[in-house]
Residue, then its C-alpha position, 0 to 999 in steps of 0.5 A: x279709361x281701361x287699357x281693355x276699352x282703349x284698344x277696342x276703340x282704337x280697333x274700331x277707329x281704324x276699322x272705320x278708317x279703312x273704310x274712307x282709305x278704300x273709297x279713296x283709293x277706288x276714287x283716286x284708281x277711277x281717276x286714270x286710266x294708265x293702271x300702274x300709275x293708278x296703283x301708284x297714286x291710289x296707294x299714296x291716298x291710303x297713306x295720305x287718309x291714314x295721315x289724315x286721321x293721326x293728324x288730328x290727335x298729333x296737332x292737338x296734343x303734341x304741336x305748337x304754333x304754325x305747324x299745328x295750323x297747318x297740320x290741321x289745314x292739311x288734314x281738313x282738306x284731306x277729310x273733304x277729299x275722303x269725304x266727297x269720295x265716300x259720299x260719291x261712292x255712295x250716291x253713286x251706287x243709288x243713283x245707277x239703281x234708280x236709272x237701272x230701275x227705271x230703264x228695266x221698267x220702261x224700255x225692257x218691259x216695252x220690248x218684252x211686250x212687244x216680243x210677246x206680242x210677235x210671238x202670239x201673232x206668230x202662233x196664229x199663224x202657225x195655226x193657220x198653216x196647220x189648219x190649211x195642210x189639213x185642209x188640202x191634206x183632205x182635197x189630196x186624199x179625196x184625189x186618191x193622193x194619201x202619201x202626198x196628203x200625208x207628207x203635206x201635213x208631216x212637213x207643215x206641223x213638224x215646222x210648225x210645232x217646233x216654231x210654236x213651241x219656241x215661240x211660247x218659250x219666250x213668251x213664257x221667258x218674257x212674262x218672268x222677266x217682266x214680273x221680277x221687273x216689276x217686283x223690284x225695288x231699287x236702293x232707297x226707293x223710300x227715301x226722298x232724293x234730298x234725303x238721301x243726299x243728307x243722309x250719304x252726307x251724314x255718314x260720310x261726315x261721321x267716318x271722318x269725324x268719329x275716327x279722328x275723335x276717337x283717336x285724340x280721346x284715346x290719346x288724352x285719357x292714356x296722358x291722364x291715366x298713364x303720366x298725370x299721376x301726381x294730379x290723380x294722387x291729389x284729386x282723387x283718394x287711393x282706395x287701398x286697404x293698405x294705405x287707408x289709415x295712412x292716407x286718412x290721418x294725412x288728410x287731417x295733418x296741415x300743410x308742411x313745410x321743407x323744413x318739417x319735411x327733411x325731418x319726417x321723410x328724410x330717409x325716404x326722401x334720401x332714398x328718392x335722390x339715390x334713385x334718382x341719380x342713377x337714372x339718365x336725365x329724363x327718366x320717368x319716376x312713377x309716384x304711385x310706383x314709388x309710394x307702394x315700393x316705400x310704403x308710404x300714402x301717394x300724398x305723403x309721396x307727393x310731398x316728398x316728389x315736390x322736395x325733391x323737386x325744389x333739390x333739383x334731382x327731379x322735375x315735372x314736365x307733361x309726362x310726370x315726374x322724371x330724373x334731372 
């Protein structure tokens, strides 16, 4: 794997877990009500969820024994506390659109109508009233009366065209309203609520399990491609121009022996015990690094790693080959 593509899964590994750490915190800062403790403990869940999915990768690769078990134990019950955090965020956010949605369309609509209906009576009323004040407006003015006709109507339609004129303005209001109500769609109004559920499940399952698969592939491939290097010599041919020849006719030689090794790669083995000795014990020795600086096939260098081995100047361990 390029170190190019292990960064960007890493990236996406820990972008993703940011996700579950924030669902927790938000869950676990829900939980109580005094703000400085939930800061607190809202910030020990974000270490604890970053805890959760370097654990998986440790207790596979590095830890042995009862401490791999109950470093697994651990990170399992902190993936079902993300998880159910997550998937209560999620089914949360449908669940309050669903009873918003379903309040606006019953008992708002009702109200709204019921408001319209007010108004429309009010503006009947309305009407009557001016109707009325033009009709003893009339009587007054048959009288002889025409400024107390004229005051009559002046003070009964003002009154009553500014209170028809609010009273259609909400029933105008109301009758938008009603209609964005009933134009609306609440979150995953398609989806049955069984669904639903498996799906905010699904998805929560997968932020717990993609990080953390992620996180232990990564860290595999980097030991195979970083350390195993005398595996990959003897499984895999290098394609070097350079060292093809050499490699070529090492692959039609048979087997040697120490003997017939400490006469052919003598000088070179030589060399390999120098640099060896002036390295502290546990130093790497990268095979394919010293095959390149002698000029030689990484088999023919494999060859002269196993004799130096059987000297006691290297050993192999997990990592590669390193100074005795």
């Amino acid at each position: 794997m390029s170190k190019k593509l292990s960064t960007l899964l890493v990236a996406i590994a820990f972008l993703l877990s940011s996700v579950t750490a924030i669902s927790v915190a938000l869950a676990m800062y829900a939980l109580i009500d005094d703000k400085r403790l939930a800061l607190l403990f809202a910030g020990a869940a974000v270490l604890l969820d970053i805890f959760k999915y370097l654990a998986w990768p440790v207790a596979i690769r590095v830890l042995r024994g009862t401490s791999a078990v109950l470093t697994i134990g651990c990170a399992m019950m902190l993936s079902v506390v993300s998880g159910w955090a997550t998937y209560d965020r999620l089914m949360s956010s449908i669940s309050a659109s669903k009873a918003t949605h379903e309040v606006m369309t019953t008992e708002r609509v009702a109200a709204l109508t019921t408001l319209a209906k007010k108004d429309s009576e009010l503006i009947a009323q309305l009407d009557k009233e001016i109707s009325d004040a033009a009709t003893q407006g009339s009587d007054l003015r048959a009288r002889g009366m025409v400024s107390k006709a004229l005051e009559l109507e002046e003070s009964v339609g003002s009154r009553a065209a500014t209170q028809r004129s609010q009273a259609l303005a909400r029933i105008n209001a109301g009758s938008l309203e009603i209609a964005q109500i009933k134009s609306s769609v609440t979150k995953a109004s398609s989806l049955p609520p069984l669904l639903a559920q498996f799906l905010c499940l699904g998805f929560a399952m997968a932020l717990e399990v993609v990080p953390a698969l992620i996180l232990a592939g990564v860290r595999s491939s980097g030991r195979h491609d970083g350390h195993d290097v005398v595996s990959a010599a003897i499984e895999t041919p290098s394609f070097d121009t350079a060292s093809q020849p050499d490699r070529e006719s090492e692959m039609l030689e048979t087997p040697k022996t120490s003997e017939t090794l400490l006469d052919t790669n003598s000088e070179i083995l030589k060399t390999l015990v120098a640099q060896a000795e002036t390295l502290e014990s546990g130093t790497p020795i990268r095979l394919k690094e010293f095959a390149k600086n002698s000029r030689i096939g990484n088999l023919r260098a494999g060859a002269i790693f196993k004799e130096a081995e059987n000297l006691g100047v290297i050993k192999k361990t997990t990592i590669g080959y390193v100074a005795a």
